[in-house]
C-alpha positions as CSV (number, residue, x, y, z in Angstrom):
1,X,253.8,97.5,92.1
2,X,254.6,96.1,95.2
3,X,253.0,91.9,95.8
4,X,252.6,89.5,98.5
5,X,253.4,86.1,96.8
6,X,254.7,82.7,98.0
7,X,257.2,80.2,96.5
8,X,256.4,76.9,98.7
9,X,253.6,76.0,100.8
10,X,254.4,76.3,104.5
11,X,254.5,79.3,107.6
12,X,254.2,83.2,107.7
13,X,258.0,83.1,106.5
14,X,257.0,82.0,103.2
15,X,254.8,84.8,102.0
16,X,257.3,87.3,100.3
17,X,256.9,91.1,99.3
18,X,258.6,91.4,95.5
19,X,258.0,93.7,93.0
20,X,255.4,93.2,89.8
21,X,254.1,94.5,86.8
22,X,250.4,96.0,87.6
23,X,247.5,94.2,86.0
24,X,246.0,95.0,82.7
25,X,242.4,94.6,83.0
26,X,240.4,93.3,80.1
27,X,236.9,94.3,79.4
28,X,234.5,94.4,81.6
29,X,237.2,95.0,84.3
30,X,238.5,97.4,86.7
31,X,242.0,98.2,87.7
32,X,241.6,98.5,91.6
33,X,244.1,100.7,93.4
34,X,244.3,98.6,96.7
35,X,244.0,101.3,99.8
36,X,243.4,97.6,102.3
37,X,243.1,93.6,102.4
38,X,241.0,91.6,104.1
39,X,242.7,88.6,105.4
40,X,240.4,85.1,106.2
41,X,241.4,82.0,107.6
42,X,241.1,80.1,104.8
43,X,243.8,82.4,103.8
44,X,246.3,80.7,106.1
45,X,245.1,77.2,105.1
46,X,245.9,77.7,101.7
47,X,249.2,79.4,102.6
48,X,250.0,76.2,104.7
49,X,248.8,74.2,101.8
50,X,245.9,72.4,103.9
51,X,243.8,73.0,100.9
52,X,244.3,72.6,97.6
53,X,242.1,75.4,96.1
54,X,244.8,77.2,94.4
55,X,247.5,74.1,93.6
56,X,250.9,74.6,94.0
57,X,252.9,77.6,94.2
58,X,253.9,79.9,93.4
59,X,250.6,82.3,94.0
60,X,249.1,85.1,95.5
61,X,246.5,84.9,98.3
62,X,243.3,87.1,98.9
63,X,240.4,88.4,97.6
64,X,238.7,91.0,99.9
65,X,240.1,94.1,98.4
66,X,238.4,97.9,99.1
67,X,240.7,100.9,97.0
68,X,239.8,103.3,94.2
69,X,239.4,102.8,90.5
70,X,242.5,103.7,88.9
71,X,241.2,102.4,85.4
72,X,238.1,101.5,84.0
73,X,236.4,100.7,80.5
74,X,233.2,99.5,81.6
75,X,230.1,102.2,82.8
76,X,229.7,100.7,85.9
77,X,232.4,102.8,87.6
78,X,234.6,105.5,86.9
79,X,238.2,106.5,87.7
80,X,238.1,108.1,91.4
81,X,234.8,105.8,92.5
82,X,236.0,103.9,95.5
83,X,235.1,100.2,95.4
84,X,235.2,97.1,97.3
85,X,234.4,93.4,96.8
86,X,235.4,89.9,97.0
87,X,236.6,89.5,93.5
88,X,236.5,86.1,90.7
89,X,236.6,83.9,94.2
90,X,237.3,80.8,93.8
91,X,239.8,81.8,91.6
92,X,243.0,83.5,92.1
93,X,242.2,87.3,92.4
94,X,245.8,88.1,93.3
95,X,244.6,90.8,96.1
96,X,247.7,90.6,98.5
97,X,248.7,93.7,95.8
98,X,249.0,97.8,95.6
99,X,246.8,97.0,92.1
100,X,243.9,94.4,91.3
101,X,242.4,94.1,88.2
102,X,238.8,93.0,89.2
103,X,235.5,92.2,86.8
104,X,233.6,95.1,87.3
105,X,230.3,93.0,88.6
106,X,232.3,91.5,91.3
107,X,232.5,95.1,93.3
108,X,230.5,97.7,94.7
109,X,230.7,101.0,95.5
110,X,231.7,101.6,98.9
111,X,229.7,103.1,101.4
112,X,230.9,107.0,102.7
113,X,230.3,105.7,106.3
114,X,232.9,102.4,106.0
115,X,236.5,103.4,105.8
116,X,238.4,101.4,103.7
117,X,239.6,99.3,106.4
118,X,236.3,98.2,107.2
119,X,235.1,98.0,103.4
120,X,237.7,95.5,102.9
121,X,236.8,93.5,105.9
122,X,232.8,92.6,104.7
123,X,232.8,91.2,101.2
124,X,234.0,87.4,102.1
125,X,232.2,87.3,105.5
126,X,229.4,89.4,104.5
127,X,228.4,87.0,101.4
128,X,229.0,84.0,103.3
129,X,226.8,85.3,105.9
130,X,224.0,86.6,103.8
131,X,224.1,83.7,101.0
132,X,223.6,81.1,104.0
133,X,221.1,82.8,105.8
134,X,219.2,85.0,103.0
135,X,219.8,82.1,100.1
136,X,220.0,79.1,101.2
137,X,217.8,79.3,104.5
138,X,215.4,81.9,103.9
139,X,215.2,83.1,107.0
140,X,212.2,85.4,107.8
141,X,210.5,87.5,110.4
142,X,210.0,85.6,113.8
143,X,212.3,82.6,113.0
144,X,214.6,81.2,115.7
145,X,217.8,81.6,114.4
146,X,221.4,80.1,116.2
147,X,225.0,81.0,115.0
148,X,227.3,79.2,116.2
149,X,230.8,81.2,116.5
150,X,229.4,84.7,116.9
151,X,232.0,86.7,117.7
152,X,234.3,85.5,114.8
153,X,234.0,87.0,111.2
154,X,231.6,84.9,109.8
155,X,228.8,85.0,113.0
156,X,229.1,88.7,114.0
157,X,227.9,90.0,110.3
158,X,225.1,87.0,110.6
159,X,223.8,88.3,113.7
160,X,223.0,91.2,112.0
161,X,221.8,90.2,109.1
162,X,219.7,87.9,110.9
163,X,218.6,90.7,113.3
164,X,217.6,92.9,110.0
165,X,215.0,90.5,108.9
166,X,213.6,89.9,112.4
167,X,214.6,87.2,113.7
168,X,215.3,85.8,117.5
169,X,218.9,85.2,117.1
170,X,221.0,83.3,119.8
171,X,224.8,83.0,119.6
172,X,227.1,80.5,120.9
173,X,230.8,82.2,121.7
174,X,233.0,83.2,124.5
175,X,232.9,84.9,127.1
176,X,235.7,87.3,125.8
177,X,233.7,87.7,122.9
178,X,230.3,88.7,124.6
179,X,230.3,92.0,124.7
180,X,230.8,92.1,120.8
181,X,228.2,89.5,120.2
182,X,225.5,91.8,122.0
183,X,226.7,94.8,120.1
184,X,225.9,92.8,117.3
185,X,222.1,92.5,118.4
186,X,222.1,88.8,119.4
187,X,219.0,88.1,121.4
188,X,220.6,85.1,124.2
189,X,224.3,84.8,124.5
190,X,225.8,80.7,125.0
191,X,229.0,80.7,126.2
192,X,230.0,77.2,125.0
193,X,232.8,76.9,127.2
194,X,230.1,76.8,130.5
195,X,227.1,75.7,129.1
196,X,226.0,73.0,126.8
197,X,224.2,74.7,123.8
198,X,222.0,71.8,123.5
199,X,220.6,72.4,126.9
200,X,220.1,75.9,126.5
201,X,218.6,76.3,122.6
202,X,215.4,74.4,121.3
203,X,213.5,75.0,118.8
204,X,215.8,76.3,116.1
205,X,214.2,76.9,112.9
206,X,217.8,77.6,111.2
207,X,221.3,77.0,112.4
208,X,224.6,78.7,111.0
209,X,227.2,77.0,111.7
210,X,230.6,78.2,111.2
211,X,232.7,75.5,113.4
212,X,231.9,72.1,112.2
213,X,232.9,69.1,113.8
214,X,230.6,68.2,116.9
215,X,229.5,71.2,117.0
216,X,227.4,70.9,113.4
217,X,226.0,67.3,114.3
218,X,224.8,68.4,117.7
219,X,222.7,71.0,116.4
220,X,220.5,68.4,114.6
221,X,219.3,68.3,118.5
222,X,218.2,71.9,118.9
223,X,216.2,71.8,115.6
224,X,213.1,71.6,115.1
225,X,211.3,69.2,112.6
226,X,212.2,70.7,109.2
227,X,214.3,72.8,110.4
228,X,217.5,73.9,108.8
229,X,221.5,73.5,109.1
230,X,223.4,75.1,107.3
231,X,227.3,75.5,107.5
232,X,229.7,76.6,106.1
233,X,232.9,74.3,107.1
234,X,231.4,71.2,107.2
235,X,230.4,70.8,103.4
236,X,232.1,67.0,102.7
237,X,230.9,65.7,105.7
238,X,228.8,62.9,103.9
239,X,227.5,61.0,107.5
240,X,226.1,64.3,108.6
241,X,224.2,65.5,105.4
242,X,222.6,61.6,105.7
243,X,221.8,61.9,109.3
244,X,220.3,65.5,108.5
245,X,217.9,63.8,105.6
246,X,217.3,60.9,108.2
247,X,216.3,62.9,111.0
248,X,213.6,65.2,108.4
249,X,215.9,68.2,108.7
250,X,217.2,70.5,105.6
251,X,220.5,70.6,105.0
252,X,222.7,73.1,103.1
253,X,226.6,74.1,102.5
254,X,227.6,77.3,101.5
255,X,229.5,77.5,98.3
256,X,230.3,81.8,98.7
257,X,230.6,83.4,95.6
258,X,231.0,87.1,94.5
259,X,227.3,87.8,93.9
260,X,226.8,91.1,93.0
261,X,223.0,90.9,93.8
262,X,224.1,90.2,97.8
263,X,227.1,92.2,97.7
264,X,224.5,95.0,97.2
265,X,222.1,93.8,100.0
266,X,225.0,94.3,101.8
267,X,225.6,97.9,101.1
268,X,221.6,99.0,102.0
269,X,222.2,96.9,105.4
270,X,225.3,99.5,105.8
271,X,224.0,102.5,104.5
272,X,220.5,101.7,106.8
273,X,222.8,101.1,109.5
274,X,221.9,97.9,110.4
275,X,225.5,96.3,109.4
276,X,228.7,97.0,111.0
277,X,232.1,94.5,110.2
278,X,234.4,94.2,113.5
279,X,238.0,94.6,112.7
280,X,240.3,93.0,115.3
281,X,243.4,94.8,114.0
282,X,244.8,96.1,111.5
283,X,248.5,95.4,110.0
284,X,250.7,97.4,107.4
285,X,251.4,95.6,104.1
286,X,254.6,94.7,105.3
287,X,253.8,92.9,108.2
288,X,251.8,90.3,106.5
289,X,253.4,87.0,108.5
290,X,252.4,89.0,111.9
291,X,249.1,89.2,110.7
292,X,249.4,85.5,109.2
293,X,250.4,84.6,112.7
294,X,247.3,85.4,114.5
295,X,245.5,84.0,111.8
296,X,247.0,80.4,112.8
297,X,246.5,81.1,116.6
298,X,242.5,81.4,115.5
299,X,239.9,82.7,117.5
300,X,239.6,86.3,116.3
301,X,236.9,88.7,117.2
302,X,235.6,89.6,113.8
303,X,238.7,90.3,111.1
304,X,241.7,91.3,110.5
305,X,243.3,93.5,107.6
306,X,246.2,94.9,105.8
307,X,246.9,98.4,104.9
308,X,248.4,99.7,101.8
C-alpha cells in the first residue's frame, strides 16, 4: 500500500509518499480500506514538530479516516460495511494510508447521506465538539451558548450540535465566514474583526472556545455567575483556570477521545439531519504538502481532506 510518512520534523516538503506493507489487524480490529483523510491543524503542528505528541520521526500523521472494511474478525462489522472514525487517538493511527487497521469500537458505520469525503471530515471535530458541549458542559434547552471560531472546523459542527439541543447559540467569526456560520443555525453572528464580542454577548451560560489566547480570558466577561468555559486550545494555561475558579466560573479542557458512545450521537444528528461537516476542499493523496500548506496559512472554513 501506498503511505504518507515523514523522516524529520519540519514543512509540507517533508511528508513523503513510499510504499508499505498493509496492516494486520489483531482482534477486535478492523482492516480499513481508506476511500478519504481528514486533515486537522494539529496535523501540521505535529508535522512541524510544535508538539510533541508523537516524538520524533519517523511517523505517520492522521486519524480521521472514512473507507470500507476490507477485513474484519469482530461482529461489529463485516467486509463491505463502510466505516468512519477517529481511530486509538492519541496514539498513532497511521491514517495518512490506502489501509488502516482500526479497533473496531473506535468506528461507526457511516451514514448513506455523507459521502466519504464528508464522513472523513466529522470524527475529530465532531467529538471535540460534542464531548465539550454534550460532556463536559451539559448544555441544555434554553442555554446561551457562544463559540468562538464558528466558521472553522471545530465551531461550525458545535453550532449545530448546540442548535439540536436548543440552545441560543451566538458565533464569533468573520465576515467571509458568515454566510456558513448562519447555515449552520447560529442565532447572532460577531464579526470579531468590527465588533468587540464582549460588548455584544452577556449572559453566556457556556462558552466554547476554540482560539485561546485573549480571546479564552475575555470570555470570563460575557459569563454569567457559574457559568462555563470550556476550550479546547487553551488546556495548560494554569493563570486562566485560577482566574476562572476565582471569578465562581466552571472551567473545563477538552481532552477528545474516540468515544464510541458520541461518535454515535453523531451519526443520529446526521441521519436526523440536524448535522452537516463543511469541507473547504478536497486534495488527491498525492498532493498532501498543498493541502499541508493551507493548513499553515490557517483560517479554514470548516475542513479539509484527502482522497484516496
Amino acid at each position: 500500500m501506498r503511505v504518507i510518512t515523514q523522516y524529520q520534523l519540519g514543512g509540507p516538503e517533508v511528508l513523503t509518499i513510499l510504499d508499505a506493507p498493509e496492516p494486520r489487524p489483531l482482534p477486535t480490529e478492523v482492516l480499513v480500506r481508506v476511500k478519504a483523510i481528514g486533515l486537522g491543524p494539529l496535523e501540521a503542528r505535529l508535522r512541524a514538530g510544535e508538539f510533541p505528541l508523537l516524538h520524533q520521526p519517523p511517523f505517520t500523521l492522521g486519524w480521521d479516516i472514512s473507507g470500507v472494511v476490507e477485513e474484519a474478525s469482530t461482529g461489529r462489522f463485516k467486509p463491505g460495511d463502510e466505516v468512519f472514525g477517529m481511530p486509538l487517538f492519541p496514539r498513532a493511527a497511521n491514517a495518512y494510508a490506502e489501509f488502516v487497521a482500526a479497533p473496531a469500537l473506535h468506528l461507526a458505520l457511516k451514514p448513506a447521506s455523507l459521502s466519504h469525503v464528508e464522513a472523513a471530515a466529522l470524527p475529530s471535530v465532531g467529538l471535540t465538539a460534542w464531548q465539550g458541549l454534550v460532556d463536559l458542559a451539559g448544555v441544555t434547552e434554553g442555554d446561551r451558548v457562544l463559540v468562538h471560531g464558528g466558521g472553522g472546523g471545530v465551531g461550525h459542527v458545535a453550532i449545530q450540535i448546540a442548535k439540536s439541543i436548543g440552545a441560543h447559540v451566538i458565533a464569533t467569526a468573520s465576515a467571509s465566514k458568515r454566510k456558513v456560520v448562519e447555515a449552520c443555525g447560529a442565532d447572532e453572528v460577531i464579526d470579531y474583526t468590527a465588533v468587540d464580542f464582549t460588548d455584544a454577548a452577556g449572559e453566556i451560560d457556556v462558552v466554547l472556545d476554540t482560539i485561546g489566547g485573549d480571546t479564552a480570558r475575555r470570555s470570563m466577561e460575557v459569563l454569567r455567575p457559574g457559568g462555563h468555559l470550556v476550550t479546547a486550545v487553551a488546556e495548560d494555561d494554569l493563570e486562566l483556570i485560577a482566574e476562572c475558579e476565582a471569578a465562581g466560573m466552571r472551567f473545563s479542557a477538552i481532552a477528545v477521545d474516540p468515544d464510541p458512545v458520541a461518535l454515535r450521537g453523531l451519526v443520529e444528528l446526521v441521519e436526523q439531519r440536524r448535522l452537516r461537516v463543511h469541507v473547504q476542499e478536497t486534495f488527491p493523496f498525492e498532493r498532501v504538502a498543498d493541502a499541508h500548506r493551507l493548513l499553515d496559512a490557517g483560517h479554514l472554513q470548516g475542513k479539509l481532506v484527502l482522497t484516496v
